[in-house]
C-alpha positions, -999 to +999 in steps of 0.1 A: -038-228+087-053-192+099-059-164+078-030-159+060-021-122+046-010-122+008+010-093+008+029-081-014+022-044-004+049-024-028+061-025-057+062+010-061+093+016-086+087-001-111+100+016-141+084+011-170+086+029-205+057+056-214+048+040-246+033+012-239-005+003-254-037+014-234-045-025-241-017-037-214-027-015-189-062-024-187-047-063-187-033-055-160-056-060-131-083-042-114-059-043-080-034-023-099-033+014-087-008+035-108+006+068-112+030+076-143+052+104-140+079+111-166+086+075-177+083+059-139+054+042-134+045+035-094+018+004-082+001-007-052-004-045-054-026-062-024-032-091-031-055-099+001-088-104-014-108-091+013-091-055+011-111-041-024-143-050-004-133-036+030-122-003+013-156+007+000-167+012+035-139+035+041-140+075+029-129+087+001-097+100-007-107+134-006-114+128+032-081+132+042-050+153+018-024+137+003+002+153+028-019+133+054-016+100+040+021+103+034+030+114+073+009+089+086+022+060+058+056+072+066+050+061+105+033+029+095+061+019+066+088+026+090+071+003+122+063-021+094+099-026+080+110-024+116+089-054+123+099-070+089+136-070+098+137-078+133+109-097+142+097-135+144+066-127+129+047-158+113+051-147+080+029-115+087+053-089+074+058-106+042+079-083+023+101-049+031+084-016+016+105+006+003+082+042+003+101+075+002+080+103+014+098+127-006+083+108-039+049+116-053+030+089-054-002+105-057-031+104-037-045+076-053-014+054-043-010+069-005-045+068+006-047+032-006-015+020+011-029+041+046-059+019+043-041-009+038-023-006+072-055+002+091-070-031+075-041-049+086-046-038+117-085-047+118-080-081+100-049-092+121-058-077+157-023-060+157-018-023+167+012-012+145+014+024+158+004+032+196-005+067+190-025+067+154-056+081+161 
């Protein structure tokens, strides 16, 4: 079997209660990125266990701003769930994402879903927007 991508890219409403223990939240995982805002709590799982390494090579967040990252994630979520619901796709577009631009994810959550796409893209030798820089 080729590389196969372990995706599961969003989960990014999960609503969780603010009171939970310090103590959980460090159980939960170093590939955990979250953001808690007024009792929501938002994640970016990937489980590909390449991506953590791949990202250190990349800049850092500040490179780009946060209104960046959502414009170009909103292109790249919307091609992706395109190609999630239409396609015959080997199992490649394992799950649907469900972003809404008009939430704030922080920049934290945006910049490492962008890089996710472009290491899809690297990893995969597929082009999911024809005009991304």
């Amino acid at each position: 079997m080729k590389r196969i991508v372990f995706l599961i890219l969003v989960i990014l409403v999960a609503t969780q209660t603010v009171g939970f223990s310090q103590k959980r939240k460090e159980r939960e995982g170093i590939k955990v990125d979250t953001l808690s805002v007024d009792s929501l709590e938002y994640r970016l799982i990937v489980l590909d266990p390449g991506f953590d390494t791949w990202l250190l090579n990349k800049p850092p967040k500040s490179f780009y701003s946060n209104s960046y990252y959502i414009q170009k994630n909103r292109f790249y979520v919307s091609e992706w769930n395109q190609r999630y619901l239409t396609s015959n796709n080997n199992g490649l577009y394992e799950s649907y994402i469900d972003y809404k631009p008009n939430t704030d994810y922080g920049i934290d959550i945006n910049y490492k879903l962008y890089y996710y796409f472009k290491y899809f893209e690297e990893t995969n030798h597929i082009k999911l927007l024809n005009f991304d820089r």
